[in-house]
Each structure stands twice: as structure tokens, then as C-alpha cells.
C-alpha positions in Angstrom: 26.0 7.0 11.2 23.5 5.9 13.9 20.6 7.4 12.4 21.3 5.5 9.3 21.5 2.1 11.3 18.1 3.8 13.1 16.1 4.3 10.0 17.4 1.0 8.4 15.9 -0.7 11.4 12.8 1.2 11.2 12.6 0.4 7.1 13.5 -3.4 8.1 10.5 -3.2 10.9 8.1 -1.9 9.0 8.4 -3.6 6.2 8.1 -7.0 8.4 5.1 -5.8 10.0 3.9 -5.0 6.5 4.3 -8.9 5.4 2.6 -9.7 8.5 -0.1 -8.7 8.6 -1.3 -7.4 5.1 -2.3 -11.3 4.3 -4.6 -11.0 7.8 -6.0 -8.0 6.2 -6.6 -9.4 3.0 -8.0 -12.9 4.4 -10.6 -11.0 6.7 -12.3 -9.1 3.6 -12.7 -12.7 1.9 -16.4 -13.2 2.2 -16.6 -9.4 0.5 -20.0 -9.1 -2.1 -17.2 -6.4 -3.3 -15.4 -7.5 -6.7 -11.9 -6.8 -7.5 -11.4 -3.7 -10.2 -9.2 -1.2 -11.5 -9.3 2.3 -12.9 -8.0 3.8 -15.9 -7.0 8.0 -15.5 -6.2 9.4 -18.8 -6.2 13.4 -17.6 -2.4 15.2 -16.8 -0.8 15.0 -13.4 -2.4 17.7 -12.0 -5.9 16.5 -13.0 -6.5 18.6 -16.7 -8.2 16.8 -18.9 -10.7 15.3 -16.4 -13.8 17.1 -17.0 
């Protein structure tokens, strides 16, 4: 039982810290000459169909 508690308050932490600061992170690349994208992967999950 007191692992459980122990990784629910490592789960809880983390996830805090996450919220914290990911907005810092995302604030500081701002002034980026970088523009947003995506990717599109149409092979199989183990990467046939690629090439």
C-alpha cells in the first residue's frame, strides 16, 4: 500500500512540475525564426513501407 501512496505522489509531483514549467519552456522559444509543423508517417509500426 505505501508504494502506491509513493508513486501517486510522484505521478501528482511530476505532473505539477510538468504544468509549471512547460509554459516557461514554451514562452522562451517565442522569438523562434522556427514555424510550427507536423508530420504525416504512412509506413507500419515497425517502419516497412518507408523507403
Amino acid at each position: 500500500m505505501e508504494r502506491r501512496v509513493a508513486a501517486l505522489m510522484v505521478a501528482v509531483l511530476g505532473t505539477l512540475l510538468i504544468a509549471v514549467f512547460a509554459p516557461a519552456v514554451s514562452a522562451s522559444s517565442a522569438g523562434s525564426p522556427w514555424t510550427p509543423g507536423h508530420a504525416t508517417f504512412y509506413g507500419g509500426s515497425d517502419g516497412s513501407g518507408t523507403m
